[in-house]
N, C-alpha and C positions, 0 to 999 in steps of 0.2 A: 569155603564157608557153607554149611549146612545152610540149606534155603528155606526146609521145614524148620531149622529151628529160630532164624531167621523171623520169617511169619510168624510163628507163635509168639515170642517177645514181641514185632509191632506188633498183634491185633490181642495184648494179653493174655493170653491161654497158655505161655509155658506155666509148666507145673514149679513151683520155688519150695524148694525145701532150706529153711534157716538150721544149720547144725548149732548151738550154742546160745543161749538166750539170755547170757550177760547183760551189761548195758551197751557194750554194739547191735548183739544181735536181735536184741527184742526190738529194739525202735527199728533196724531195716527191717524186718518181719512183718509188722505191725504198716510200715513206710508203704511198703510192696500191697499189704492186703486191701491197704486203704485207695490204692489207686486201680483195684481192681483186678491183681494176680489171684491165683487162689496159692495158698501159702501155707506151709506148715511147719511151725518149730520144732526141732529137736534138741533134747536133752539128755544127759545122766541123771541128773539132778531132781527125783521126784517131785518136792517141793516147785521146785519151777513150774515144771512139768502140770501139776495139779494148781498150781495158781493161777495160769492162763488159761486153764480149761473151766474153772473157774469164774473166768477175767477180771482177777484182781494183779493189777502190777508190783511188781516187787523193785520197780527203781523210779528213781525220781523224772525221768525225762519219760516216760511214757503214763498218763495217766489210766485207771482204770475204766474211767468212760472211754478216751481212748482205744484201748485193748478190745473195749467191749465193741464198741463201734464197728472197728475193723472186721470181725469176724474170721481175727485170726486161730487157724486150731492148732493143738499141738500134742505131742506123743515121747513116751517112752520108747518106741516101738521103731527101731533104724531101719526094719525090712520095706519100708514106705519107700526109700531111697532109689528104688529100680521103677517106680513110674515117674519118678522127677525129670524136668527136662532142664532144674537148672539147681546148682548146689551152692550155699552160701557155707563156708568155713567161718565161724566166729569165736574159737576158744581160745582161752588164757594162752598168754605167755611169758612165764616169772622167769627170775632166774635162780637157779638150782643151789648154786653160791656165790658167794662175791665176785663179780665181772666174769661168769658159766652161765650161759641162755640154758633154758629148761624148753626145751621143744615135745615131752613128751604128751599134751594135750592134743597137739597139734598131728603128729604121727599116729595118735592114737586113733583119732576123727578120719584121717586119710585113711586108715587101713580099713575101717569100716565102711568108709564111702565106695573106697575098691571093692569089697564086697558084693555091693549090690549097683554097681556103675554098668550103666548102659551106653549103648549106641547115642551120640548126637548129644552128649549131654554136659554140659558150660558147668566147668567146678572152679568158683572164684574163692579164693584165700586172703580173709580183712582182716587177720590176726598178725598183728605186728612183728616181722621175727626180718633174720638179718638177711642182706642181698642173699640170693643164689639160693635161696628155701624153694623154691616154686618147681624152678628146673630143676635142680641136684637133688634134692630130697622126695619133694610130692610127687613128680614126675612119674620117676621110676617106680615109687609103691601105687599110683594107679594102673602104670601097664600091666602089673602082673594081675590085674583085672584078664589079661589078655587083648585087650583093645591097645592101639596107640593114638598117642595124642596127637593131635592137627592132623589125624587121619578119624577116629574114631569119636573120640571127645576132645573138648577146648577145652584150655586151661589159661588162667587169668589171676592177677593182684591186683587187687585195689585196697588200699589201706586208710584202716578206719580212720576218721578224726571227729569221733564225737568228744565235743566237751560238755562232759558231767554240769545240769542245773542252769545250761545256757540258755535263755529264754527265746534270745533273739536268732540264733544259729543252732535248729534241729538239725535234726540229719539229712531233712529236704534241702535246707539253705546251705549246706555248708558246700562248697564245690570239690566236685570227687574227682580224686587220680587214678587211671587203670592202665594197667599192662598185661600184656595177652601175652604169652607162648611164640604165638604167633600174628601177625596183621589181622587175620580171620578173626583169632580169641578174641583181641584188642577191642576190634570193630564188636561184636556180641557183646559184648563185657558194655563199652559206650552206649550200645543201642539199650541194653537193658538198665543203665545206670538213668539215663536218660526218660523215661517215664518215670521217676519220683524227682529227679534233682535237676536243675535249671542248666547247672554249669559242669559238665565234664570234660575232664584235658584228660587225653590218650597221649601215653609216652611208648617208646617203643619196642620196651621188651618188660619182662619180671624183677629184672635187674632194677632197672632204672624205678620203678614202681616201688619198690621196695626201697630204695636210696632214698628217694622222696621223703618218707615217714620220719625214716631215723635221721634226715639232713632238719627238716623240722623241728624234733624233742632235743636234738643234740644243739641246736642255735638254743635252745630254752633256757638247758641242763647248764650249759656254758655261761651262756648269758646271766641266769643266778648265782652261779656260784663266782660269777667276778665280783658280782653289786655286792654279795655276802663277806667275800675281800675285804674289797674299799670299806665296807660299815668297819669291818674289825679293824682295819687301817684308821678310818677318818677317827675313832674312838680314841686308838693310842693318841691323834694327832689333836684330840680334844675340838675335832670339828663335827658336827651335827650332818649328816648323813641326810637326813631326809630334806634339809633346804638345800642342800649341795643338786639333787635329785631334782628338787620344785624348779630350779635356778635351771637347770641343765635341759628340762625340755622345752623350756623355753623356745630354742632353737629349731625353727621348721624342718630342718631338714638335718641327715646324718646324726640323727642320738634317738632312741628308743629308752622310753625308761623301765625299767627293772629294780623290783621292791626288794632288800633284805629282809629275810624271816629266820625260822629252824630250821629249813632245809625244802626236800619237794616229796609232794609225796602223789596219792594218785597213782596207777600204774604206770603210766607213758615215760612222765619225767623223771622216774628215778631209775626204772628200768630199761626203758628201749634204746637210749645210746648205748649202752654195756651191752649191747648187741651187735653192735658194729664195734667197738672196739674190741669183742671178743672176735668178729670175722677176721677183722683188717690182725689181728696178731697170727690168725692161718697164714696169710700173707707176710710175714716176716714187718710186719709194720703197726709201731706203736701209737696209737692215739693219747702224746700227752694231756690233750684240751679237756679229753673227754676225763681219762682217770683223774685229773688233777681236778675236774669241777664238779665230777662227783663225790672226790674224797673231801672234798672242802662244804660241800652243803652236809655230809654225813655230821663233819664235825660241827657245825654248826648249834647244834643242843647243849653237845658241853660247852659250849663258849658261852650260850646264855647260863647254864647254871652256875657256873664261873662269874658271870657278869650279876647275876640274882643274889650269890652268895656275898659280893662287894656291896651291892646295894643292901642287903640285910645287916651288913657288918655295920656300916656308916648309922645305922640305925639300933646300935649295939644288940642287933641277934644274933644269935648262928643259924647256918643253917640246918644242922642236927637237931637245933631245939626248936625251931619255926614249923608253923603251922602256915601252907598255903594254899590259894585255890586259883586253881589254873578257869579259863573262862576259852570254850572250845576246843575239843577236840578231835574234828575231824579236819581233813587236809585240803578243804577250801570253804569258804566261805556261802553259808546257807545248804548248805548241798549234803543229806545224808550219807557221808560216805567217809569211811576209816582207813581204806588202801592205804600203807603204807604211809601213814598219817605221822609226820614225825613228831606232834606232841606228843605221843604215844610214846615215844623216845627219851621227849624229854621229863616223863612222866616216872618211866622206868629210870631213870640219871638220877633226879630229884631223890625217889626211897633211896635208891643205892645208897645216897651219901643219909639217909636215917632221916631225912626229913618228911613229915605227916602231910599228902596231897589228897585233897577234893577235888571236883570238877563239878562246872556249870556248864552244859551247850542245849540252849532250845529245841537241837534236832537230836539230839542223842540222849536217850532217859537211862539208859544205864551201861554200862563196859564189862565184859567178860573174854576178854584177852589176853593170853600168856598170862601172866601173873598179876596183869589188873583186874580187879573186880572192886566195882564201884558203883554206884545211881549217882547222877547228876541231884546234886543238891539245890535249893530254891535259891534263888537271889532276892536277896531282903534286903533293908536296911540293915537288920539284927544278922542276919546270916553273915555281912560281908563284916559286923566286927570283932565276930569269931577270929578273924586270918589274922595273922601277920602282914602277909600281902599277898598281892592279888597279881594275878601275871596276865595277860592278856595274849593269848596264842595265834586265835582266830578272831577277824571281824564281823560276825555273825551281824547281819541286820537288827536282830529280834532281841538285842540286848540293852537294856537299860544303863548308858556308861556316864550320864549325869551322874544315876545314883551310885553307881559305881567309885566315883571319882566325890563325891561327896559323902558315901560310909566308909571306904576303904580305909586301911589305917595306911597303906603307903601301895604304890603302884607301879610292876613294869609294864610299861609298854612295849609289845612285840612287834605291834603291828602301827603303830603311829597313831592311834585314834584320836589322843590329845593335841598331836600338833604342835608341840612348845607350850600349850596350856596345862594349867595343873600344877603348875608348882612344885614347892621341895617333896612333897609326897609321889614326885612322878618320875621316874627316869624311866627312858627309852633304850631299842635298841640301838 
């Protein structure tokens, strides 16, 4: 282990460079500068770029007083990279097509880092992609830097787990996982996690570090799309789903409970198991868990438009002829953000079959996405008996569902707000 670079992480003075200024990478940027690193973010993305120079944030978990406080800077400009003494990796990782990881964020950032990679210098990788990324892939494109690693530079994973709008779990509170290359990386990687976060567990290679993340989203991925199941099940079975759920956690111990919706959305849970189930198929091995609980939460919109179009029928509409308005659209609750938002899906399901759809969400004032283009419309009295019916997607705090549930001319519930209250105007999912 490098002893100079050692010393500089305890006594603060390595140099941090953040590649990526997402919502991982801004909050550790920001994490780093506020405990006294000097820090600097990089981007492609000029907007970014110019909004933290700025310091105005552009996500919800870092405020702009925040931003401002910290004194973090930031640049268009990657040749900064050669006086760094320590590298943060934070870019996207989609997938290309159905169950095919899309790594080229990710290569694209390493090749640039090789560029201007010096002696002594800790390049950690928090962007979610599948085992054996760190070794196999990033590895090799930093030596042709000409340096070798755990001789020249460390190389390390620790993978993110910020949850988007968490109050109570920043990026300081949440306890980080890191794997080094080698015992040396592992060890630098802990020591420097270690000055913003309370609790770090070192595991013992890249491998395992990166197993960690997607053993996490893939218990989620699975976990909803069973409870998604049983809803469809307990409906045939004409049993009510969300007391079955009330009833069941009861139990202290062995049951977790997991909510039915449209599906998942956010980066992590829709895509980062199809990360690993696309590795483990290099390996001649199927993950049915994973393809069978993501293909069961995708279907998850049509079942409700299926189940909206019954509920309309009983109330002799159609749904070609019905006017509705969905209420939320982003893909969790209070939190401005559309990643992979399956209302959005079920938004796109709805026209398909010719039916006329508005939206209401407090944090979203208007949609210009693939083929939606829309403004969130007011919620009124008089606005809500404009609809046919009203669907309820998201539980946004900031929503009025008295009045909802008192102008509405009939209502689904997606998300259980009512409870069993509400009467014949209310069916659930």
């Amino acid at each position: 282990m490098s002893k100079r670079l050692k010393n500089k992480i305890s006594r603060k003075k390595a140099k941090l460079a953040v590649v990526g200024l997402g919502y991982v990478g801004l909050p550790l940027a920001v994490g780093f500068a506020r405990a006294g690193f000097p820090v600097i973010g990089l981007d492609k993305d000029a907007d970014r770029v110019h909004g933290v120079q700025k310091k105005k944030s552009h996500i919800l978990d870092v405020s702009s007083r925040q931003l401002a406080a910290s004194g973090l800077k930031a640049s268009l400009d990657f040749s900064c990279l050669r006086q760094m003494d320590v590298i943060l990796i934070c870019v996207p990782t989609p997938i290309k097509r159905r169950y095919t990881p899309d790594i080229s964020y990710i290569l694209s950032a390493v090749k640039t880092v090789s560029r201007y990679l010096k002696k002594d210098t800790l390049v950690i990788l928090e962007s979610t992609t599948y085992p054996g990324t760190t070794n196999e892939l990033i590895r090799p494109v930093l030596e042709k830097s000409g340096l070798k690693a755990e001789k020249d530079f460390y190389l390390a994973f620790s993978p993110e787990r910020i949850d988007p709008g968490n109050k109570k779990y920043d990026v300081t509170r949440i306890p980080k996982v890191v794997g080094g290359l080698s015992a040396a990386s592992g060890r630098l990687t802990k020591l420097l996690y270690e000055k913003i976060i309370k609790h770090v567990h070192m595991v013992s290679c890249t491998e395992a570090a990166e197993m960690t993340k997607l053993l996490e989203n893939s218990f989620r991925i699975i976990n909803i799309g069973w409870i998604n199941e049983v809803a469809v099940m307990s409906h045939k079975l004409g049993i009510n789903i969300w007391e079955v759920i009330e009833a069941a956690q009861t139990k202290p111990f062995g049951f977790m409970p997991f909510y039915p919706g449209l599906g998942v959305g956010g980066h992590c849970i829709p895509e980062d198991p199809l990360y690993l189930y696309w590795k483990a198929r290099q390996y001649g091995f199927s993950s049915k868990y994973i393809r069978l609980s993501a293909d069961t939460n995708h279907q998850m919109a049509g079942y409700v438009v299926d189940r909206i179009k019954a509920f309309l029928q009983r109330r002799k509409k159609s749904l070609a002829s019905a006017r509705l308005l969905v209420l939320g659209v982003t893909y969790k609750k209070d939190v401005k953000d559309l990643r992979k938002s399956p209302v959005l899906r079920l938004i796109d399901l709805l026209e398909g079959r010719k039916c006329r759809v508005d939206y209401h969400d407090p944090v979203i004032p208007f949609l210009e996405i693939g083929k939606i283009h829309k403004r969130s419309v007011p919620l009124t009295a008089k606005t809500l008996k404009r609809y046919d019916g009203v669907v309820i997607a998201v539980d946004h705090t900031k929503v009025d569902y008295g009045l909802v549930l008192r102008s509405a001319r009939s209502v689904f519930d997606v998300k259980n707000i009512y409870r069993g209250a509400g009467g014949p105007k209310v069916d659930r999912l």
